[in-house]
py3Dmol code that shows the C-alpha trace and the ligand (Angstrom):
import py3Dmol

protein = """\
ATOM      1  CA  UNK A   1     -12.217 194.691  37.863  1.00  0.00           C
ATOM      2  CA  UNK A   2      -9.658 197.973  38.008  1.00  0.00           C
ATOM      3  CA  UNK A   3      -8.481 198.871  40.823  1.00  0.00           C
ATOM      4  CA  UNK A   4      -5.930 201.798  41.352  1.00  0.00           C
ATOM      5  CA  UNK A   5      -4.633 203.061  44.963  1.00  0.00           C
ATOM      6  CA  UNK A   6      -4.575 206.723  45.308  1.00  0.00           C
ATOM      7  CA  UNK A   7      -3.446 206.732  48.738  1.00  0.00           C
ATOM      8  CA  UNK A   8      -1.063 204.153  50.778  1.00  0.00           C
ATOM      9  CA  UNK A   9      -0.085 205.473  54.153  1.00  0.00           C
ATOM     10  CA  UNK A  10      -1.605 204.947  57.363  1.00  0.00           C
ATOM     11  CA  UNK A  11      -3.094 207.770  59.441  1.00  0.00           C
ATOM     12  CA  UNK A  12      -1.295 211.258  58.484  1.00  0.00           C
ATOM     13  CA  UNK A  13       0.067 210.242  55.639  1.00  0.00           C
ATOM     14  CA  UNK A  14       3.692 210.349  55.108  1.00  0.00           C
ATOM     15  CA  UNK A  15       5.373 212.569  55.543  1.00  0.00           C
ATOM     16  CA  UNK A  16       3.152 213.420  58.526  1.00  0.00           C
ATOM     17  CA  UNK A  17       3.670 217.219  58.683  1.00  0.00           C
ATOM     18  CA  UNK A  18       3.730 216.863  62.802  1.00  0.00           C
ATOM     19  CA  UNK A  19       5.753 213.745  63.028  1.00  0.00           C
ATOM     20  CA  UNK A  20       9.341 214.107  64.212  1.00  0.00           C
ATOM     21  CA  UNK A  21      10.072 210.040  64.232  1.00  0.00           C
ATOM     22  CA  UNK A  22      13.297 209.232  61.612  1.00  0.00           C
ATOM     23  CA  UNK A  23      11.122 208.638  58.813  1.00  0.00           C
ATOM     24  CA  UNK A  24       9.405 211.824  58.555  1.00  0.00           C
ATOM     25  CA  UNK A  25      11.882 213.959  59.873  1.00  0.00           C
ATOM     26  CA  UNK A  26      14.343 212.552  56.930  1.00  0.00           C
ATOM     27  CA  UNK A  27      12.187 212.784  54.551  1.00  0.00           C
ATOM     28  CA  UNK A  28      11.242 216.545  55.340  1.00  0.00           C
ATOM     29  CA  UNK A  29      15.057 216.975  55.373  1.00  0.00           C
ATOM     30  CA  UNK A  30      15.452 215.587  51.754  1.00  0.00           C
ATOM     31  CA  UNK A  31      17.516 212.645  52.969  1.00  0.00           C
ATOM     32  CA  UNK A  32      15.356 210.122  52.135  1.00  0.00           C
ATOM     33  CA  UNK A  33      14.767 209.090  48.783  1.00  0.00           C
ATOM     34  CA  UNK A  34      11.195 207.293  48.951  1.00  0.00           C
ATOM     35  CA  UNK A  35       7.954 208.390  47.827  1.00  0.00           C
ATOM     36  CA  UNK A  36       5.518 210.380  50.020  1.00  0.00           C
ATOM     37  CA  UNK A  37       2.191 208.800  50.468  1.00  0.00           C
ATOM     38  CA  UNK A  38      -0.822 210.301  50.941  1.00  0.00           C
ATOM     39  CA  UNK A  39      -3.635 208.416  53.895  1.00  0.00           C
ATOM     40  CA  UNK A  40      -5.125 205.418  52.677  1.00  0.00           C
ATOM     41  CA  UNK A  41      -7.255 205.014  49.619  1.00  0.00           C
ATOM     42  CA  UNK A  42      -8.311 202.259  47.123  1.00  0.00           C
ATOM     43  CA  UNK A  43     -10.946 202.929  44.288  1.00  0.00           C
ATOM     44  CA  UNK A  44     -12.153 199.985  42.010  1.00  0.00           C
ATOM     45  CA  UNK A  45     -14.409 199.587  38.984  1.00  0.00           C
ATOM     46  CA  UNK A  46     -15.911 196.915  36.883  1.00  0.00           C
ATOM     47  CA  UNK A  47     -17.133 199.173  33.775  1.00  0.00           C
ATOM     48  CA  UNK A  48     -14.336 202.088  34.103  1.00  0.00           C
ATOM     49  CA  UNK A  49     -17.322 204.647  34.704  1.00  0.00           C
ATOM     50  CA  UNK A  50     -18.820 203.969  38.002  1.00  0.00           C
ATOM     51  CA  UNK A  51     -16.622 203.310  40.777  1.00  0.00           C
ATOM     52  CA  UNK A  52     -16.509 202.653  44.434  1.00  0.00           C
ATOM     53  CA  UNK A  53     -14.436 203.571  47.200  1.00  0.00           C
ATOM     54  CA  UNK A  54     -12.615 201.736  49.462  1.00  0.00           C
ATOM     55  CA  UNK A  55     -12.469 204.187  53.279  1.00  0.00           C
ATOM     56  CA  UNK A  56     -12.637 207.856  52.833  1.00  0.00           C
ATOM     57  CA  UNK A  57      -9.268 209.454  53.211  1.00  0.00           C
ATOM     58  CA  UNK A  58      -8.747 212.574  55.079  1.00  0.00           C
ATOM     59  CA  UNK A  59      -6.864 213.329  51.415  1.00  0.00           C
ATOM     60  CA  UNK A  60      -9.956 212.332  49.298  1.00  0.00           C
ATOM     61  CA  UNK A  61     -10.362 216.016  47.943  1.00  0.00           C
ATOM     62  CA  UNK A  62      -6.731 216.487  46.261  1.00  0.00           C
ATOM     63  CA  UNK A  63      -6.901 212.232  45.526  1.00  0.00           C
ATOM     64  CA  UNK A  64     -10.328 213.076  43.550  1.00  0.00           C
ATOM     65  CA  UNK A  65      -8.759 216.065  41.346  1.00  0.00           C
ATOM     66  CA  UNK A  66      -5.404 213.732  40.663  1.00  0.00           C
ATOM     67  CA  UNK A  67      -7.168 211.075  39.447  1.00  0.00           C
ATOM     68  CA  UNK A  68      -8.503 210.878  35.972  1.00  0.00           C
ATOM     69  CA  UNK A  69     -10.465 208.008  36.334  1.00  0.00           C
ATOM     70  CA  UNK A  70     -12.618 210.091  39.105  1.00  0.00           C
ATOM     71  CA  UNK A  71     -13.175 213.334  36.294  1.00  0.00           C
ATOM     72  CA  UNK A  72     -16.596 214.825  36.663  1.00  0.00           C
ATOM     73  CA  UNK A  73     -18.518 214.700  33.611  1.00  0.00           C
ATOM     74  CA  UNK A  74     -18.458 217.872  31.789  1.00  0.00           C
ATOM     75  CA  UNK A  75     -22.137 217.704  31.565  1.00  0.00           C
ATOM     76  CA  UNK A  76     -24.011 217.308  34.352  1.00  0.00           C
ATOM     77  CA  UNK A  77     -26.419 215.265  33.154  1.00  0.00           C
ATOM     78  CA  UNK A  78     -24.140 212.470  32.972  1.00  0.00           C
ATOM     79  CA  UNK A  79     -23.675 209.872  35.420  1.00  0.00           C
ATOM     80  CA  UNK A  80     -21.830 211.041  38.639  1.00  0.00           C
ATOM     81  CA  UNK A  81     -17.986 208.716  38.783  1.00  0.00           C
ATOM     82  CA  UNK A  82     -18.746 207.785  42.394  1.00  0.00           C
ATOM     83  CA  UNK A  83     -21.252 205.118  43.209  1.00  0.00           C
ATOM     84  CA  UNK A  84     -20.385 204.602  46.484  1.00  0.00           C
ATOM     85  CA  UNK A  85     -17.931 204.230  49.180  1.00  0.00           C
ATOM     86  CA  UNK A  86     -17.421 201.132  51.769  1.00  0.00           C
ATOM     87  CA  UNK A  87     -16.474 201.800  55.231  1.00  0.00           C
ATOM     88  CA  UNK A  88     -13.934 199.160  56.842  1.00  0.00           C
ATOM     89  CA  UNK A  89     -14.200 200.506  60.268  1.00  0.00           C
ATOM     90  CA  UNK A  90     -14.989 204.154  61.814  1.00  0.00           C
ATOM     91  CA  UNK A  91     -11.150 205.534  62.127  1.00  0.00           C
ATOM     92  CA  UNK A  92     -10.631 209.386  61.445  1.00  0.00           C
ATOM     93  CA  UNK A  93      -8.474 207.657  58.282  1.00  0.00           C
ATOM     94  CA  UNK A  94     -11.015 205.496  57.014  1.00  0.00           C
ATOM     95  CA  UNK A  95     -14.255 208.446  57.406  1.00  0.00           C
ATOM     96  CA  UNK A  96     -13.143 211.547  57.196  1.00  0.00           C
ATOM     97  CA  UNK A  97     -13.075 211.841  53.175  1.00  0.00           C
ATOM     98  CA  UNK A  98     -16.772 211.723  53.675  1.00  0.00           C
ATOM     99  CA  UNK A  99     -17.221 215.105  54.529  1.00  0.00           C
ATOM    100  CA  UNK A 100     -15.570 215.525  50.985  1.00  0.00           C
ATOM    101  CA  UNK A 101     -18.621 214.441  49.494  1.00  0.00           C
ATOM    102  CA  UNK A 102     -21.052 216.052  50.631  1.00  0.00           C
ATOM    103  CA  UNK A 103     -23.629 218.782  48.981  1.00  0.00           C
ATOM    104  CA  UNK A 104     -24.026 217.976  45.331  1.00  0.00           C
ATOM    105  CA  UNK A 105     -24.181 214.440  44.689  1.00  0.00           C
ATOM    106  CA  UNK A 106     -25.893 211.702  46.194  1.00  0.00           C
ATOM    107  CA  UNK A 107     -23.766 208.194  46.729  1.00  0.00           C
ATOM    108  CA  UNK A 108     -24.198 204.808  48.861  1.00  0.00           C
ATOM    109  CA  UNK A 109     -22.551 204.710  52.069  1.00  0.00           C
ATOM    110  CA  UNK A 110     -22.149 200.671  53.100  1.00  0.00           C
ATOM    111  CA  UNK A 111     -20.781 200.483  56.700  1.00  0.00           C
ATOM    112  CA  UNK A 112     -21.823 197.724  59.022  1.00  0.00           C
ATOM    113  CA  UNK A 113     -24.859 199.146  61.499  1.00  0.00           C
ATOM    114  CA  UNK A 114     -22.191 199.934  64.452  1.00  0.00           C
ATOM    115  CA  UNK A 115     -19.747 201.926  62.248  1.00  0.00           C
ATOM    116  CA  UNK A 116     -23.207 204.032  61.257  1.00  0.00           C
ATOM    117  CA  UNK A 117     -24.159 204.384  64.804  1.00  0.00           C
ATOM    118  CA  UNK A 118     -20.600 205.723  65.762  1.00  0.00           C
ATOM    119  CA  UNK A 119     -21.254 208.211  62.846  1.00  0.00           C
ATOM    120  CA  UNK A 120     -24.543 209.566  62.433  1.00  0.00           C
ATOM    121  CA  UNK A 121     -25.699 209.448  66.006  1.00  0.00           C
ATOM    122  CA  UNK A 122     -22.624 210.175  67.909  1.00  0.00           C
ATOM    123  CA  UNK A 123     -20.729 212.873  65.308  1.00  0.00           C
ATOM    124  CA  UNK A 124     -23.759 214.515  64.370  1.00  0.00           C
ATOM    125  CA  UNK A 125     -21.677 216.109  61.393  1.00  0.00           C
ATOM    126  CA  UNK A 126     -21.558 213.455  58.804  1.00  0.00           C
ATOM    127  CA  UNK A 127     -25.184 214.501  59.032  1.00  0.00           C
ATOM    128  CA  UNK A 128     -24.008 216.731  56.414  1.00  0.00           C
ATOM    129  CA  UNK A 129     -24.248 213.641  53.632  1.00  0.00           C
ATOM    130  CA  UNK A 130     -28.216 214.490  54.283  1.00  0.00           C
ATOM    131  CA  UNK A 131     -27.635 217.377  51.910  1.00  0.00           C
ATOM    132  CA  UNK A 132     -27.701 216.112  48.753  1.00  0.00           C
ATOM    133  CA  UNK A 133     -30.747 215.283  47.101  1.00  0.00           C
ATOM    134  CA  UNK A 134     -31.342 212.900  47.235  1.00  0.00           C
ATOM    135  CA  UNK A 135     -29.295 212.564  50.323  1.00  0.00           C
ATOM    136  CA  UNK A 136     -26.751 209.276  50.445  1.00  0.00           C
ATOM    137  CA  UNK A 137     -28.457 206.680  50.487  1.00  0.00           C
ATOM    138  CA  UNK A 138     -26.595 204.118  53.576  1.00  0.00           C
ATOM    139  CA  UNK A 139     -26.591 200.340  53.462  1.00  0.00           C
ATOM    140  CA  UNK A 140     -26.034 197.748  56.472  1.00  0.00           C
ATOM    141  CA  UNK A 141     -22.957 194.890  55.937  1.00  0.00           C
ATOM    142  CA  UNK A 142     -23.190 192.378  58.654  1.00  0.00           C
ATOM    143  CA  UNK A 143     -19.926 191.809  60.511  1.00  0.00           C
ATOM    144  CA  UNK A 144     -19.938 188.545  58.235  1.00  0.00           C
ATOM    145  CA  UNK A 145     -21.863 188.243  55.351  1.00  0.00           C
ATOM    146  CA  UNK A 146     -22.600 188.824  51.523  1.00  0.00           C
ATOM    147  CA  UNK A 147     -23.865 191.915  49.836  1.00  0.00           C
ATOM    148  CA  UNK A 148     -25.172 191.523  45.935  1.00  0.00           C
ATOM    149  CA  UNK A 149     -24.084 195.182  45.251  1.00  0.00           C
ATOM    150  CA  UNK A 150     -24.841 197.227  41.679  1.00  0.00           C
ATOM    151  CA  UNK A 151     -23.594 199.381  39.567  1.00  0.00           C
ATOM    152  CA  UNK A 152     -26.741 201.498  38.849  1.00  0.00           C
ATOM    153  CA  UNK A 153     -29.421 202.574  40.759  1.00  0.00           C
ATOM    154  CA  UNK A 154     -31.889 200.217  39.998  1.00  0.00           C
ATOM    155  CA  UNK A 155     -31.400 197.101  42.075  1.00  0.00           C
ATOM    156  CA  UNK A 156     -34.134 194.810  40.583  1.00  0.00           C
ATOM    157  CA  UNK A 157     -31.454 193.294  38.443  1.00  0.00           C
ATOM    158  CA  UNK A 158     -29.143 190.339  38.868  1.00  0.00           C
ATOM    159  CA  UNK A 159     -26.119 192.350  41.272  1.00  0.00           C
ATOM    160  CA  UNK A 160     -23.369 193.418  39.357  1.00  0.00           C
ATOM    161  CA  UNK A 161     -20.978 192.238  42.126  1.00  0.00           C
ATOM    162  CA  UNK A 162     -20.353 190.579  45.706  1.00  0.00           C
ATOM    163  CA  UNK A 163     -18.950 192.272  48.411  1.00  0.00           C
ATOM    164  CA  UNK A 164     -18.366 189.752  51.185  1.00  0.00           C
ATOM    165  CA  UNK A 165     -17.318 190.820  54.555  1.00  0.00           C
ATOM    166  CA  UNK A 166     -14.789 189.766  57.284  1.00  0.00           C
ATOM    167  CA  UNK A 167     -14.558 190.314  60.770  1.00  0.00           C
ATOM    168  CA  UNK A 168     -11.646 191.608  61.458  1.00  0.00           C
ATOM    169  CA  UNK A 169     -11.628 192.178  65.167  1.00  0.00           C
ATOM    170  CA  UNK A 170     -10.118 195.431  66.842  1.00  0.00           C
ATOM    171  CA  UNK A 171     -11.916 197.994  68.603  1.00  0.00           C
ATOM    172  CA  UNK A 172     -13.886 201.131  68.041  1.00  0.00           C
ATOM    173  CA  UNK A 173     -11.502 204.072  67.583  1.00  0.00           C
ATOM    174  CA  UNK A 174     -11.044 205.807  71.164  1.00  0.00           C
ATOM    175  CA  UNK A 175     -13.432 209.028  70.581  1.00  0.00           C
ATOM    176  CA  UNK A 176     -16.212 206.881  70.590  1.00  0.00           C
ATOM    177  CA  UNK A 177     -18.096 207.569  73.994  1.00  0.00           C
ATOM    178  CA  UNK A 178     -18.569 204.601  76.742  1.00  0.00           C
ATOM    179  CA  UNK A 179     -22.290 205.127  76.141  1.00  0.00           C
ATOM    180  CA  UNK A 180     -22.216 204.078  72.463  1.00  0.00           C
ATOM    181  CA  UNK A 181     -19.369 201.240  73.315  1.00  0.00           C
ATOM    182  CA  UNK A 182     -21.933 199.339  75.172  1.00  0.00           C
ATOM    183  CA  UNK A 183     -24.459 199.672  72.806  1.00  0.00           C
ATOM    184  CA  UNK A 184     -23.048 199.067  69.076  1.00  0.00           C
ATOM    185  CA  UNK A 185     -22.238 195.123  68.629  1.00  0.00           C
ATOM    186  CA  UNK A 186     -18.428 194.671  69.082  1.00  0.00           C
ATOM    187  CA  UNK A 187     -17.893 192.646  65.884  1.00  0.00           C
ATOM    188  CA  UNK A 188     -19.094 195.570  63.535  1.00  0.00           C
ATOM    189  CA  UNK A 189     -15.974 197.675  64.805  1.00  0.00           C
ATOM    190  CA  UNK A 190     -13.725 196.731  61.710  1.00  0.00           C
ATOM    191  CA  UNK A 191     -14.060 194.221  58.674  1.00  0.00           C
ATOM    192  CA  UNK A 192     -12.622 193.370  55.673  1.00  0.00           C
ATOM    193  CA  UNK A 193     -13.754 193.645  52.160  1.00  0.00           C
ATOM    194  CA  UNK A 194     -14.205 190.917  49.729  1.00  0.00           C
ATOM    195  CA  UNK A 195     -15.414 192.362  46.303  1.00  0.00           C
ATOM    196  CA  UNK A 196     -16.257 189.456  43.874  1.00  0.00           C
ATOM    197  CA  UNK A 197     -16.786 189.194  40.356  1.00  0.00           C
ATOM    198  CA  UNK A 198     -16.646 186.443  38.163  1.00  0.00           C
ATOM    199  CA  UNK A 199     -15.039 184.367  39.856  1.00  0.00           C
ATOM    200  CA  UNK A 200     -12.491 186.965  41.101  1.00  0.00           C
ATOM    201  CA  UNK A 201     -11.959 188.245  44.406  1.00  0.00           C
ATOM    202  CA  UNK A 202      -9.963 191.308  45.851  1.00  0.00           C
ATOM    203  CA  UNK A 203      -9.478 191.131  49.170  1.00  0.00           C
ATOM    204  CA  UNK A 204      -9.259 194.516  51.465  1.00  0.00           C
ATOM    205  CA  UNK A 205      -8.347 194.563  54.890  1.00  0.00           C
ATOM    206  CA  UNK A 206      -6.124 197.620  56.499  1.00  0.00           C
ATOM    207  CA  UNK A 207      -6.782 196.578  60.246  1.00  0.00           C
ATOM    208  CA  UNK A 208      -5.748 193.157  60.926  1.00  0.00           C
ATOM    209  CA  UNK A 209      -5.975 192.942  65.080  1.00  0.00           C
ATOM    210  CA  UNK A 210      -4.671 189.306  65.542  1.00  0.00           C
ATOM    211  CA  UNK A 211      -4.978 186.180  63.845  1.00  0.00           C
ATOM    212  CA  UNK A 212      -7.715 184.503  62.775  1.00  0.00           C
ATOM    213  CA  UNK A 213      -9.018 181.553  60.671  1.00  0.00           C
ATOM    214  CA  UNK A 214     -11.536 183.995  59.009  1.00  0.00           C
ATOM    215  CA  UNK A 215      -9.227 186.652  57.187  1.00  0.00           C
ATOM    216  CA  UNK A 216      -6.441 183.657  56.754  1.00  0.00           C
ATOM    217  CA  UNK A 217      -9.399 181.777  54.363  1.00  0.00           C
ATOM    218  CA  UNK A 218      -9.978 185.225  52.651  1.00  0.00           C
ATOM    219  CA  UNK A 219      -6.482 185.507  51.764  1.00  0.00           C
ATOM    220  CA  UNK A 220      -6.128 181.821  50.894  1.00  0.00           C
ATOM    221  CA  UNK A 221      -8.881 182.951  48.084  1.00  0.00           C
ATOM    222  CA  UNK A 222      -8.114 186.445  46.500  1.00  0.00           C
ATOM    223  CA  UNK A 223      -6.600 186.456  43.398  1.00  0.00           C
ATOM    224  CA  UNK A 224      -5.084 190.250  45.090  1.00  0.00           C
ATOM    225  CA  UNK A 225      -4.890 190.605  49.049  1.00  0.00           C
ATOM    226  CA  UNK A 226      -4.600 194.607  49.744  1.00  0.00           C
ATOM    227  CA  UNK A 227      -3.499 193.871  53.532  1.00  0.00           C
ATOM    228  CA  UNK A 228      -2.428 195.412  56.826  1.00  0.00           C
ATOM    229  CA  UNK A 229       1.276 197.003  56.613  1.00  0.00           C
ATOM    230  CA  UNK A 230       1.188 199.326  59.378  1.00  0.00           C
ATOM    231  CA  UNK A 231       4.196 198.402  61.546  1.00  0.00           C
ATOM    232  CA  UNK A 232       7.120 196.761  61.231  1.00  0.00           C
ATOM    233  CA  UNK A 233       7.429 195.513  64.478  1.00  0.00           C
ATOM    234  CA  UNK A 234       5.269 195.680  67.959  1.00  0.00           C
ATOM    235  CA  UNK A 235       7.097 198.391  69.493  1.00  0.00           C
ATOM    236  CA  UNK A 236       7.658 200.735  66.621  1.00  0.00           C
ATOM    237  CA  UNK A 237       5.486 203.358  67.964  1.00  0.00           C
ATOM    238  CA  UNK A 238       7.188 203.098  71.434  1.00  0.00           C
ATOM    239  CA  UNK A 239      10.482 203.152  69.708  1.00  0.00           C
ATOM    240  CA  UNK A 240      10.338 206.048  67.893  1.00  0.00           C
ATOM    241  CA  UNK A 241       8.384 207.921  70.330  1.00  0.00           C
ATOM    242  CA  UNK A 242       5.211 208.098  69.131  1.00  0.00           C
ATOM    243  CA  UNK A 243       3.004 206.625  71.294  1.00  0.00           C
ATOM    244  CA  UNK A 244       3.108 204.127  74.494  1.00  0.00           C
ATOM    245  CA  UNK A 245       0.793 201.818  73.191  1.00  0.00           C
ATOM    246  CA  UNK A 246       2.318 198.548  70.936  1.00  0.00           C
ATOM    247  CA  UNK A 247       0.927 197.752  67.411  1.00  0.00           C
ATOM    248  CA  UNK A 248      -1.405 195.447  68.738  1.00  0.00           C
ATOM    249  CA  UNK A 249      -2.486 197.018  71.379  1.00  0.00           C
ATOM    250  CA  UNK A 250      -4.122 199.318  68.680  1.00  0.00           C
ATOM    251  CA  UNK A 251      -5.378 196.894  66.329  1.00  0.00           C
ATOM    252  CA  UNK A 252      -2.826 196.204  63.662  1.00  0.00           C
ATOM    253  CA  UNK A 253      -1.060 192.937  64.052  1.00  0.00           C
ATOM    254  CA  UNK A 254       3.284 193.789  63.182  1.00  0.00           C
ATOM    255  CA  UNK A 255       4.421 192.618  59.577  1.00  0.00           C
ATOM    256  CA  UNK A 256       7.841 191.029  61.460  1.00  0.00           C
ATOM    257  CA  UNK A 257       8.629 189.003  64.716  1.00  0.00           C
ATOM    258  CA  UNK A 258       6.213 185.910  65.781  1.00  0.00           C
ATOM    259  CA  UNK A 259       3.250 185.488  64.818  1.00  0.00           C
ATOM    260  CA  UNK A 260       3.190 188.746  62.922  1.00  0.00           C
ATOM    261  CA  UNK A 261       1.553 188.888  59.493  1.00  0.00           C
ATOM    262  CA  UNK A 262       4.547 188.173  57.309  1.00  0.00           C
ATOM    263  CA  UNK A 263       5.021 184.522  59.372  1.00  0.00           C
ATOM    264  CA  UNK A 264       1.251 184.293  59.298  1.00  0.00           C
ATOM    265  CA  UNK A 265       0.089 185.077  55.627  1.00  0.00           C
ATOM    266  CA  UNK A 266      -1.322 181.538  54.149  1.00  0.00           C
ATOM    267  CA  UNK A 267       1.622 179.941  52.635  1.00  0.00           C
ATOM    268  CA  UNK A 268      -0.806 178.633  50.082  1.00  0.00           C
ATOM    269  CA  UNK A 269      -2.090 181.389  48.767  1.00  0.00           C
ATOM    270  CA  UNK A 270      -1.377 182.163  45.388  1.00  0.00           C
ATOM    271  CA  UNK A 271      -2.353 185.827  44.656  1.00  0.00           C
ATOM    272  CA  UNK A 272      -0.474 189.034  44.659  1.00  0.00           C
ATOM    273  CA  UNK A 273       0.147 190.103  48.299  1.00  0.00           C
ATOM    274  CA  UNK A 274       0.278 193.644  48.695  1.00  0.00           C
ATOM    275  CA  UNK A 275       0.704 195.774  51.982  1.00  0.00           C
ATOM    276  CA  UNK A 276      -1.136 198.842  52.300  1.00  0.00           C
ATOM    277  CA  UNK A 277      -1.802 201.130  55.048  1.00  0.00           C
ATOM    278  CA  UNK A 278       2.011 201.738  55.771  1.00  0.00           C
ATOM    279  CA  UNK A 279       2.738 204.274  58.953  1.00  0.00           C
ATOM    280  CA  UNK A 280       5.048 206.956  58.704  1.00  0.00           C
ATOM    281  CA  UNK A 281       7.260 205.308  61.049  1.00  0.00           C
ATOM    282  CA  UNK A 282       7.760 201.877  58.959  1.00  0.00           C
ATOM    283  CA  UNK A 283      11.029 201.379  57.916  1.00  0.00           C
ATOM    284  CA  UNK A 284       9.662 199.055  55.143  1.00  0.00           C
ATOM    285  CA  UNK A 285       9.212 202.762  53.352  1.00  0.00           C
ATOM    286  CA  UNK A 286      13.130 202.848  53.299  1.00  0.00           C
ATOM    287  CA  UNK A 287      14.395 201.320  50.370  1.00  0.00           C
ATOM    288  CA  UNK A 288      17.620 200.773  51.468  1.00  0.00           C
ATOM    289  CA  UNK A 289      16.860 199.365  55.157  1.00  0.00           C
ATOM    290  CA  UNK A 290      16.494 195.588  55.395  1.00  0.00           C
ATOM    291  CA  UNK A 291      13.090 195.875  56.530  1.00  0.00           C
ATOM    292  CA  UNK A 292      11.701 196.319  52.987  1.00  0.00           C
ATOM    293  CA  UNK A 293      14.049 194.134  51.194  1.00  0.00           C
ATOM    294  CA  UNK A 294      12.605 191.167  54.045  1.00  0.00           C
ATOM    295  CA  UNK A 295       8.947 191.828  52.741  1.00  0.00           C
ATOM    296  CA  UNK A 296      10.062 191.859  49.233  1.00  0.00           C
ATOM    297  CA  UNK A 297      11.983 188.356  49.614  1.00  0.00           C
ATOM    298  CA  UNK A 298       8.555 187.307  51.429  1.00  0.00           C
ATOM    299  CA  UNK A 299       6.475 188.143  48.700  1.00  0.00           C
ATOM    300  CA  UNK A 300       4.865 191.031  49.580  1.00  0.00           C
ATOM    301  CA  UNK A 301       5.073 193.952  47.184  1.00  0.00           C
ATOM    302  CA  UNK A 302       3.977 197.939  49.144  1.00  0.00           C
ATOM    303  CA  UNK A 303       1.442 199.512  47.744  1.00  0.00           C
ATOM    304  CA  UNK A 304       2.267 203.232  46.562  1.00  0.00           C
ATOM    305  CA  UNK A 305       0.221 206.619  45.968  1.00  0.00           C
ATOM    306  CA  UNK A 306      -0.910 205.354  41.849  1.00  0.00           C
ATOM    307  CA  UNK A 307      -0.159 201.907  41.860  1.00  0.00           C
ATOM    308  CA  UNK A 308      -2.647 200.103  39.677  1.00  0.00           C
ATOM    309  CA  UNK A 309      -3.642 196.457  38.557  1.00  0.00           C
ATOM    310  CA  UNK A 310      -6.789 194.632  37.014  1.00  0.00           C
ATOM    311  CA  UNK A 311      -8.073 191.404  37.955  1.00  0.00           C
TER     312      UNK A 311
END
"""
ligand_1 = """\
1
ZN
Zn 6.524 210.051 61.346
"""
view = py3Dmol.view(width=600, height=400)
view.addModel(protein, "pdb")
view.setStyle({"model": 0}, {"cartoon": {"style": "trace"}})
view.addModel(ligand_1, "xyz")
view.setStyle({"model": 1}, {"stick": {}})
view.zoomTo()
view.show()
């Protein structure tokens, strides 16, 4: 399996062009010597022709023309590069790259059934993905459960691979109405990925809410854990002005302090650890703060915009 991240922050990327907090500010002001990052976005493949999406990044347009692996076929009789994309949860960061896709091409959409609710009967627009024709074809995930998924069309065949899912807890993003809240199952607001094949297992989850035995086991397993590094700390947002509300409060559990994610990462697993989903305001982006030498001497490596591996 190849899989290659084309985008690493969280929501609005970083720099965020309306964010004023010391990150973004010093990085607009060239004195910050770290990479930008563009909003969240993994693609992976098992035959390096078709490939699947992990969330659909506001940036998908300009992440689609810099990657090479994503080229359109000079001739367009040739297989499409995108077989489908998997929805983790229904955040503007993790959708809005849909609207990217529509018109020409048609693609599978997997998304548990509240996630489809909150987008095709409440924002009417992603309607557009109707266009194509055929028009993109979506699939259910259960909140917890195992998908034989395949490369091709034709799905008579043994799957091609597994993509397990993981409740991750959290809530529905705020925009969604109270009407729709009370009737889309609270468990299908945000999972985790586990894509299998032969025997290995990359594990995908950029909304951890709290701790749980569930996404622990997960991570116990993968031979690569792509995992929540939103905040540094529970207050970061309050901190640096950005927002009243505390990490967890909006459903990403704090890399530091206790019980955050660096303390509670399975000591015994043995893959690569890699956080993903970084916000603007992180100071694990600063190479020179403490913060990011902590997560390095804990393991962790932070994903960036081109980073690549194979399992
Ligand atoms: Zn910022």
């Amino acid at each position: 399996m190849r899989v290659k991240v084309l985008g690493s922050a969280a929501g609005g990327g970083f720099p965020q062009w309306n964010c004023y907090c010391p990150n973004c500010s010093a990085l607009r002001r060239g004195k910050l010597q770290v990479r930008p990052r563009t909003q969240t976005q993994v693609i992976f493949s098992l035959d390096s022709k078709v490939w699947f999406l992990l969330c659909a990044s506001p940036d998908l347009r300009q992440q689609i023309l810099s990657a090479r692996e994503l080229a359109l076929p000079t001739d367009d009789s040739a297989s499409f590069p995108i077989g489908g994309v998997f929805l983790p949860n229904a955040d503007v960061d993790s959708v809005m790259g849909l609207l990217h896709l529509r018109e020409f091409q048609s693609f599978f959409v997997f998304a548990t059934l509240g996630v489809q609710c909150v987008l095709l009967k409440e924002n009417r627009i992603f309607r557009v993905l109707e266009r194509s024709n055929p028009p993109a074809k979506w699939q259910t995930l259960s909140s917890k459960g195992r998908l034989g998924c395949h490369l091709s069309e034709d799905s008579s065949g043994p799957s091609d691979f597994i993509c397990g899912t993981v409740p991750l807890g959290g809530c529905y993003p705020d925009y969604v109405s109270e009407e729709t809240l009370r009737a889309v199952p609270a468990e299908d607001a945000s999972v985790g990925f586990v894509m299998e094949q032969d025997d290995k297992h990359l594990f995908f989850a950029p909304a951890i809410s709290g701790v749980s035995a569930v996404w622990k086991a997960a991570a116990e397993r993968a031979d690569v854990s792509l995992i929540d590094g939103t905040f540094w700390s529970d207050d970061e947002l309050m901190r640096t002005g950005r927002s009243r509300r505390t990490a967890r409060e909006i459903g990403h559990l704090p890399l530091s302090g206790p019980g955050g994610l660096l303390e509670q990462f399975p000591a015994k697993a043995k893959g690569r650890k890699i956080l993903i989903h970084i916000n603007n305001t992180n100071p694990i982006l600063d190479e020179d703060r403490a913060e990011h030498r902590v997560a390095l001497d804990a393991g962790f490596e932070i994903a960036y915009d081109g980073m690549e591996f194979q399992l």
